[in-house]
C-alpha positions in Angstrom: 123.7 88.2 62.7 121.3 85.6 63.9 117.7 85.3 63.2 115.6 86.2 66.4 113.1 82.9 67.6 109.6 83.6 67.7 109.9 84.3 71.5 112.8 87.0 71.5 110.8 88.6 68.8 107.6 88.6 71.2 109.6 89.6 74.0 110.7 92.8 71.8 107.6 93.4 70.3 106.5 93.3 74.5 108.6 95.8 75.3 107.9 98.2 72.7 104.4 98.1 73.9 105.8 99.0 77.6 107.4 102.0 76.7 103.8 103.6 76.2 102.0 101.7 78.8 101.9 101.6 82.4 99.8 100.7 85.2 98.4 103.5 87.6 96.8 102.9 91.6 93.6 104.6 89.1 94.7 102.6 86.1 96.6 99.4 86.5 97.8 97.8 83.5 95.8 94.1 82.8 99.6 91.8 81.3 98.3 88.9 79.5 100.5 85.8 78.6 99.7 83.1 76.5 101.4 79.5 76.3 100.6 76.8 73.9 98.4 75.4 76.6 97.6 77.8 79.0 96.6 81.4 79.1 96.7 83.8 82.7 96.2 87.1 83.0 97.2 89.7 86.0 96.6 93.2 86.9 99.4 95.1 87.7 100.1 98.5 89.9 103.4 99.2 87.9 103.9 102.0 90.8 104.5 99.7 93.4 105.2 96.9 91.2 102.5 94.8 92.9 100.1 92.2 91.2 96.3 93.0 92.8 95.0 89.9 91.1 95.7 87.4 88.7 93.6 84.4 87.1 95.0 81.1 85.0 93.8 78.4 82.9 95.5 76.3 85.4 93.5 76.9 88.4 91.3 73.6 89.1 88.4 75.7 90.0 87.9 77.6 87.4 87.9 74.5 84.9 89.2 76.4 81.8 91.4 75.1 79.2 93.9 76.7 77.1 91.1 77.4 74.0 89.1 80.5 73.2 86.5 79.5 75.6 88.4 78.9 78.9 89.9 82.3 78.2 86.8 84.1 78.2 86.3 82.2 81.8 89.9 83.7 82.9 88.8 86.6 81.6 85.4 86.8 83.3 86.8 85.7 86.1 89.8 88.2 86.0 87.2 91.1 85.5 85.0 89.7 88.9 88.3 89.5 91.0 89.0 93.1 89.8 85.9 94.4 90.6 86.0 93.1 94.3 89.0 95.4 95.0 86.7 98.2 93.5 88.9 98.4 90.1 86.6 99.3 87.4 89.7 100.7 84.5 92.1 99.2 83.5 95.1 99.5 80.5 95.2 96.5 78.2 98.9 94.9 77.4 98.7 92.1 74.8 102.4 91.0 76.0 103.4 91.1 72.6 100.7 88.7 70.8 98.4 89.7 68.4 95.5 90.9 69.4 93.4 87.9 68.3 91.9 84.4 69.0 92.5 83.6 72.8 93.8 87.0 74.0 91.0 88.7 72.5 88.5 86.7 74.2 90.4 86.9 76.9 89.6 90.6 76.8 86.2 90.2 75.8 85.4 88.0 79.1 86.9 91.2 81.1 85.0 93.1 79.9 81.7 91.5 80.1 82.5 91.4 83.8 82.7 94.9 84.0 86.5 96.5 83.0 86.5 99.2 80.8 89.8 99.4 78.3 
């Protein structure tokens, strides 16, 4: 048997975290995905399978980079998009990657927005 590349074993270790979590119209789930230069974040009604809102490193106005610091802006930014459509809970999904580095501050901007998790 082959060995698995670092992404098939995120994508499995992804969706062992999805058998326990889903997104609710109360409760949609906040999917985080990190590249080696980017990082964007969406919230998710898994019902309906519709995104409500999303943010990126990549969008020009929100002039964040791919480090710890732009994804506390995506993340702060995430958590004021959120709150516009009145959404103040929300379940976390790492996507697979540790909690740690970007994708906890990541969280940690979302939360000084205003999401609970």
């Amino acid at each position: 048997m082959a060995t698995k590349t670092r992404r098939e074993s995120r994508i499995m270790r992804h969706v062992r975290i999805r058998k326990h979590l889903s997104g609710t119209p109360e409760r949609p789930r906040l999917a985080v995905f990190r590249s080696l230069k980017h990082i964007s974040a969406q919230i998710i009604d898994d019902t309906t399978g519709r995104t409500l809102c999303s943010a990126s490193s990549l969008e020009k106005e929100l002039g964040a980079t791919g480090n710890k610091e732009g994804a506390r802006k995506v993340g702060q930014e995430l958590g004021r998009r959120a709150l516009e459509l009145g959404l103040k809970k929300v379940v976390f999904d790492r996507g697979g990657f540790r909690y740690h580095g970007r994708v906890a501050s990541l969280a940690e901007g979302a939360r000084e927005a205003g999401l609970e998790f």
